[in-house]
C-alpha positions as CSV (number, residue, x, y, z in Angstrom):
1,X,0.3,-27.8,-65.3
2,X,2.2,-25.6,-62.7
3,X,-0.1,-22.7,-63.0
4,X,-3.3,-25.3,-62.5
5,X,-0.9,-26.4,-59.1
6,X,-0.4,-23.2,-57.5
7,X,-4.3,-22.2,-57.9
8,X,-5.3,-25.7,-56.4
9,X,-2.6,-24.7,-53.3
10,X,-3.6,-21.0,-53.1
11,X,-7.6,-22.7,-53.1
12,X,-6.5,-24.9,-50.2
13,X,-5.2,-22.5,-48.4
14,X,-8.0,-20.0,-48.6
15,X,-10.4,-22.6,-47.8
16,X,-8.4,-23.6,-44.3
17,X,-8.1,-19.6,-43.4
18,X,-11.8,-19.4,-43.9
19,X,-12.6,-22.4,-41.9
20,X,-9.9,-21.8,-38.8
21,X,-10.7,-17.6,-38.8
22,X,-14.6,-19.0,-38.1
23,X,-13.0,-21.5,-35.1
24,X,-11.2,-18.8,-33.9
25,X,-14.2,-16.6,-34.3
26,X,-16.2,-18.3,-31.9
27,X,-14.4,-18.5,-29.3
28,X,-15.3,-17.0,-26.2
29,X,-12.5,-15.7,-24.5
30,X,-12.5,-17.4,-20.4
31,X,-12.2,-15.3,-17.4
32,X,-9.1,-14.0,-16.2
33,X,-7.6,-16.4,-13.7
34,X,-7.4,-14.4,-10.2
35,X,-9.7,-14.7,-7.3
36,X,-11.3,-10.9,-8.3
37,X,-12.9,-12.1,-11.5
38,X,-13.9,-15.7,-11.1
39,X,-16.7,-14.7,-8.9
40,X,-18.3,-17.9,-8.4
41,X,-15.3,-20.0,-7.9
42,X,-15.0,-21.2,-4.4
43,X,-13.3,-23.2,-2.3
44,X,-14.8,-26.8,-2.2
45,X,-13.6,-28.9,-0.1
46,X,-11.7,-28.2,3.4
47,X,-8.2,-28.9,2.4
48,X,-8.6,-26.1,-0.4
49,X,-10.1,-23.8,2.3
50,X,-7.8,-24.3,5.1
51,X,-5.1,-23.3,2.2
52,X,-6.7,-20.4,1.4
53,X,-6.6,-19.4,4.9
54,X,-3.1,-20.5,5.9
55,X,-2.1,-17.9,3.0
56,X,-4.4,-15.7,4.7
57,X,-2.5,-15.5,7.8
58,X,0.5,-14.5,6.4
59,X,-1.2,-10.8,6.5
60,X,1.3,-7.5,8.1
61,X,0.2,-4.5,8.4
62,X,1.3,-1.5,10.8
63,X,0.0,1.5,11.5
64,X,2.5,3.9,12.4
65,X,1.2,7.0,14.3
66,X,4.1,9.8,14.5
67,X,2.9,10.6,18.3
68,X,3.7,7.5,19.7
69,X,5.7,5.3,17.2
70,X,8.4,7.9,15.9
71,X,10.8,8.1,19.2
72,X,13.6,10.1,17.4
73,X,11.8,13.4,16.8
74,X,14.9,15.1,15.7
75,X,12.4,18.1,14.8
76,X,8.7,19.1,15.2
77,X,6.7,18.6,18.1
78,X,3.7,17.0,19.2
79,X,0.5,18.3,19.1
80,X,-3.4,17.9,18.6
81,X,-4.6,19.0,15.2
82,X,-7.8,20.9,16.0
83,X,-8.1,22.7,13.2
84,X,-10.9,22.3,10.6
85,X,-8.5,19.3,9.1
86,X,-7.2,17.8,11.8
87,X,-10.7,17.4,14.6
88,X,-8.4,16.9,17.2
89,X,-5.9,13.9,15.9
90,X,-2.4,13.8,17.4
91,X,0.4,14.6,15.2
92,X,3.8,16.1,14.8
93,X,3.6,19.6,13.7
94,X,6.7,21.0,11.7
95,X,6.6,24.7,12.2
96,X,8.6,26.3,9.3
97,X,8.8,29.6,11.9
98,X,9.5,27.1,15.0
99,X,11.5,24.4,14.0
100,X,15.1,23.2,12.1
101,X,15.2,20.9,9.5
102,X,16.2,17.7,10.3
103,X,14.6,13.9,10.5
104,X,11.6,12.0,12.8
105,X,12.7,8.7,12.6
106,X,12.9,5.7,15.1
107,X,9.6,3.6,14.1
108,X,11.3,0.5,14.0
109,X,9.4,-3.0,13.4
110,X,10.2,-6.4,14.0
111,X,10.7,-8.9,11.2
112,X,8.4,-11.3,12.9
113,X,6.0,-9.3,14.9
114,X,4.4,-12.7,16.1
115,X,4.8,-16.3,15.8
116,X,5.1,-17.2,11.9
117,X,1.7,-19.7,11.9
118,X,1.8,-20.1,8.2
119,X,4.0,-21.5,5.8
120,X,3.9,-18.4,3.7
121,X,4.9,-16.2,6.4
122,X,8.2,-15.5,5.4
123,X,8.5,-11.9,5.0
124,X,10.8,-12.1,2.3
125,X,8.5,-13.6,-0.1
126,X,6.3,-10.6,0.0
127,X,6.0,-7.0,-1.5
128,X,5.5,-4.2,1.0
129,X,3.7,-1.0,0.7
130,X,4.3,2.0,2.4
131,X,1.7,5.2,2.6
132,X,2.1,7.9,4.9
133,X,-0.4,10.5,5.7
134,X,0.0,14.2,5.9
135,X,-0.8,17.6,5.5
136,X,0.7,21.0,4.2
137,X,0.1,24.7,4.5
138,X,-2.8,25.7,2.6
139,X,-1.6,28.7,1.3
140,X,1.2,27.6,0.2
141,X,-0.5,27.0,-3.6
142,X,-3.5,29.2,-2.4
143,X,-4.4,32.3,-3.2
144,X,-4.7,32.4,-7.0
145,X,-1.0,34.8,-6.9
146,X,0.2,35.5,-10.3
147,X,3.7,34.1,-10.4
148,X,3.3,32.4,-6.8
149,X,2.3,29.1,-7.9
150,X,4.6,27.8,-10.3
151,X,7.4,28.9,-8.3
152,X,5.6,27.2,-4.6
153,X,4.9,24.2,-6.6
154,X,8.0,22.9,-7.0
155,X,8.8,23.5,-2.9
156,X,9.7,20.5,-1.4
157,X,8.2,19.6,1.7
158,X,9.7,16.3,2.9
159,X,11.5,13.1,2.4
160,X,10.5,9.6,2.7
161,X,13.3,7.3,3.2
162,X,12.9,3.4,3.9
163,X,15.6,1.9,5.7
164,X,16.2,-1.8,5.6
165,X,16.9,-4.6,8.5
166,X,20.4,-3.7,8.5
167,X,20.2,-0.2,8.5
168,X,20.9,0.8,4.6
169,X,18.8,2.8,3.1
170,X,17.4,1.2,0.1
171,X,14.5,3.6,-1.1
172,X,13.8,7.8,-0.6
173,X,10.8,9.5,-2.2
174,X,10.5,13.2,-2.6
175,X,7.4,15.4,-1.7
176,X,6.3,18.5,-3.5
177,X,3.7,20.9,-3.2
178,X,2.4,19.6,-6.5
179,X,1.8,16.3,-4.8
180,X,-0.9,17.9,-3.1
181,X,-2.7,19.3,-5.9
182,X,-6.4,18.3,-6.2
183,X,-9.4,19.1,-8.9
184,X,-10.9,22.4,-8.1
185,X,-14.4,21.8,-7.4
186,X,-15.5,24.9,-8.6
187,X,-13.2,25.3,-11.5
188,X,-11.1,22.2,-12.9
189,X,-9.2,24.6,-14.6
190,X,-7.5,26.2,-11.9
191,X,-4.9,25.0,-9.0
192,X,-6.0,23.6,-5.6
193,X,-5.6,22.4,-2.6
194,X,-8.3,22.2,0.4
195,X,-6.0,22.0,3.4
196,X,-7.0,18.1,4.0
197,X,-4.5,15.6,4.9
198,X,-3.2,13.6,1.7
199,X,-3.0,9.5,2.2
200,X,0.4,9.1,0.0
201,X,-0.1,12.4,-1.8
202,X,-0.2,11.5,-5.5
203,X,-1.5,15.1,-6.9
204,X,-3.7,16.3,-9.4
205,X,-3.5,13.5,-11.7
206,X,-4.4,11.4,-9.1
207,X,-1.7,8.8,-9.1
208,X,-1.5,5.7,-7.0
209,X,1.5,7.2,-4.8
210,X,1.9,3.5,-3.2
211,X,5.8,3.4,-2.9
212,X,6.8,-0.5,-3.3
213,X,9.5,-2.1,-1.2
214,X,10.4,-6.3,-1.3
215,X,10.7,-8.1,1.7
216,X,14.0,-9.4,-0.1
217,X,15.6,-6.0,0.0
218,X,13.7,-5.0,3.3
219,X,14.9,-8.2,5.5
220,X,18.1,-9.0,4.9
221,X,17.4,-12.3,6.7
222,X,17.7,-15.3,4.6
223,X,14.4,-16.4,6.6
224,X,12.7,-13.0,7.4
225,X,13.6,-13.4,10.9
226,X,14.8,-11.7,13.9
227,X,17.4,-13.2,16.0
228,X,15.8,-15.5,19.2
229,X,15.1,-13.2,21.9
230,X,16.6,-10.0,20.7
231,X,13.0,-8.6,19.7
232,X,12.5,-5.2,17.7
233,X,16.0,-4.2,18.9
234,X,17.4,-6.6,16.5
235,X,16.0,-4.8,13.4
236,X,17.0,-1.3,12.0
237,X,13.8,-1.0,9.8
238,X,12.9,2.1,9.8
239,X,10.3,4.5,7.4
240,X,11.7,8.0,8.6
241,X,10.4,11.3,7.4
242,X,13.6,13.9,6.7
243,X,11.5,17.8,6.7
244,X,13.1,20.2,4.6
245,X,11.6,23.2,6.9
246,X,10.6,25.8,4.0
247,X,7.0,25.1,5.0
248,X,4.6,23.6,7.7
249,X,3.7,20.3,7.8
250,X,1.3,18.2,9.8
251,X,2.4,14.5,10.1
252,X,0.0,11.8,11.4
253,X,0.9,8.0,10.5
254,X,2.7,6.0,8.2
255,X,0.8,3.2,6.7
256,X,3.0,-0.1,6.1
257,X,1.2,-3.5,5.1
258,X,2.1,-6.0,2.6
259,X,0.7,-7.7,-0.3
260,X,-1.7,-10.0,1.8
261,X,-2.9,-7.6,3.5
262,X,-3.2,-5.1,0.9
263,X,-5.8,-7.3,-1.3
264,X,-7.4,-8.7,1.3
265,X,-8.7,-5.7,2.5
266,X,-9.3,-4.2,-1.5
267,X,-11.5,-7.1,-1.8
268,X,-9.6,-9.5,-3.8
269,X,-10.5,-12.7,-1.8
270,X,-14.1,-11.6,-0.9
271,X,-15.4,-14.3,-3.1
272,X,-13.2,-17.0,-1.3
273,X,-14.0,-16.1,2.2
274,X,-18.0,-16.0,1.6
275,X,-17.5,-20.0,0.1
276,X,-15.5,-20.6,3.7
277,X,-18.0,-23.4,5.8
278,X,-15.2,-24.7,8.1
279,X,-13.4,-21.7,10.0
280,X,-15.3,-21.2,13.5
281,X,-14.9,-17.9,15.9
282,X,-12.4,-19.8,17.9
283,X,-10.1,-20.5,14.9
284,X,-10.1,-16.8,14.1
285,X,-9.7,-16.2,17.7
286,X,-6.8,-17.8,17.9
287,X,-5.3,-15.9,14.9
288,X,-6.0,-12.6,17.4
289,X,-4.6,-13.6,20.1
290,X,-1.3,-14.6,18.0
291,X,-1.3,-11.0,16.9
292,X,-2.8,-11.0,13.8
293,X,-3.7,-7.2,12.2
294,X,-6.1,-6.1,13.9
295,X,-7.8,-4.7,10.7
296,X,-7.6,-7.8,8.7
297,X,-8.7,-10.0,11.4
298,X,-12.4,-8.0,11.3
299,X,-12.3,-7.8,7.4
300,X,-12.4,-11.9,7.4
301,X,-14.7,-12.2,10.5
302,X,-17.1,-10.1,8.8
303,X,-16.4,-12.1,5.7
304,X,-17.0,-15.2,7.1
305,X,-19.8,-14.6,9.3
306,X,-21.4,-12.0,7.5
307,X,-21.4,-9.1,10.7
């Protein structure tokens, strides 16, 4: 009788595993829930639109040109890039035969570059990234020297160190020579590097260099704010390059925008702006002339208005 019991369980069972595994089976997995992949989910009425934009808004992004932005060049000088690389840009030029080591700093930026018109435009709910732009000797892992690269390789060429609101430094990342490695386009075998300015370095294995800061541990503000009236003077942000001097280096920008910004202009939301019926040139107009990126202001315009 107990042998007859445990077959008629052990039946049961079976028979529910066969019947949920072909359930299971069948269903289609949904899309992934972000903006990128639900392609055909816009927004449909205007209360869900005007949301959409108001998180929109909350958009920073600087551009931080070493010429003009950087006013504490404790070393290097300023100069137009005309070589084959550089067509003419303005940079500061670290001459390993010229100049000490020592730091450009000084490109400070306010909390609240403009009047916060959104409600998520508190700069500590965001993640910032930072990306700067450069270029080394070429010769410096060219020629093909036996013995002369792996010992070059490991040269370092500068420092990136973000200082916070209250003038701590909470983040330094090293560069190498290595960092400027690319695939030889003649041999992927072999080390290379063309000469051409790096955006963020990231090397060989062609690694998203990003570096990642939080507007918590950038803005010390409990609100993300600078104090009335004291402007960019009441912020010590800074994003200062420290050159080591055992090799040239051509410095252009540093590239600072956060999260907003950052997937707006990757195309994250491109599917949400082209459902957008209500916004009209003066709306956006009037997110200009409150001194809204320049660069994301066009990327929704276009968007929008398909220009």
């Amino acid at each position: 009788m107990k042998s007859k019991l445990l077959i008629a369980i052990f039946l049961c069972v079976g028979s529910l595993s066969f019947i949920f595994a072909k359930m299971f089976s069948e269903v289609k997995p949904g899309p992934a829930q972000t903006i990128t992949e639900q392609k055909t989910q816009l927004p449909q009425s205007p209360e869900e639109q005007q949301k959409y934009l108001d998180y929109l808004l909350s958009a920073k992004y600087y551009k931080l040109e070493f010429e003009s932005d950087f006013k504490n060049t404790g070393t290097g000088q300023i100069t137009e890039d005309n070589s084959e690389f550089g067509k003419g840009e303005k940079v500061i030029h670290c001459s390993a035969g010229r100049d000490k080591p020592g730091y450009i700093s000084g490109a400070l930026i306010s909390p609240v570059s403009r009047d916060s018109v959104s409600e998520f435009g508190n700069d500590t709910m965001h993640t910032f990234y930072v990306k700067p732009r450069l270029r080394i000797k070429k010769d410096l892992i060219m020629p093909m020297i036996e013995n002369y690269n792996s010992e070059n390789l490991q040269t370092n060429i500068c420092r990136l160190e973000i200082i916070d609101s209250e003038g701590n430094k909470i983040s330094e990342v090293e560069y190498t020579a290595r960092d400027f490695l690319e695939e030889n386009p003649e041999d992927a075998g072999r080390m290379f590097y063309s000469g051409n300015y790096k955006e963020g370095a990231g090397g060989f294995l062609k690694i998203d260099s990003l570096i990642t800061v939080s507007g918590k541990e950038l803005y010390k503000s409990p609100k993300g704010k600078s104090k009335k009236g004291s402007g960019k003077e009441s912020s010590k942000i800074d994003f200062r390059i420290y050159w080591y001097g055992y090799t040239d280096v051509w410095l252009d920008f540093i590239e600072v925008k956060n999260d907003v910004a950052r997937d707006l202009i990757s195309g994250r939301y491109d599917a949400m702006l082209d459902g957008m019926n209500i916004v009209s040139p003066e709306k956006l107009n009037e997110m200009r002339a409150a001194g809204y990126p320049e660069v994301c202001y066009e990327y929704i315009y276009k968007r929008v208005f398909k220009k």
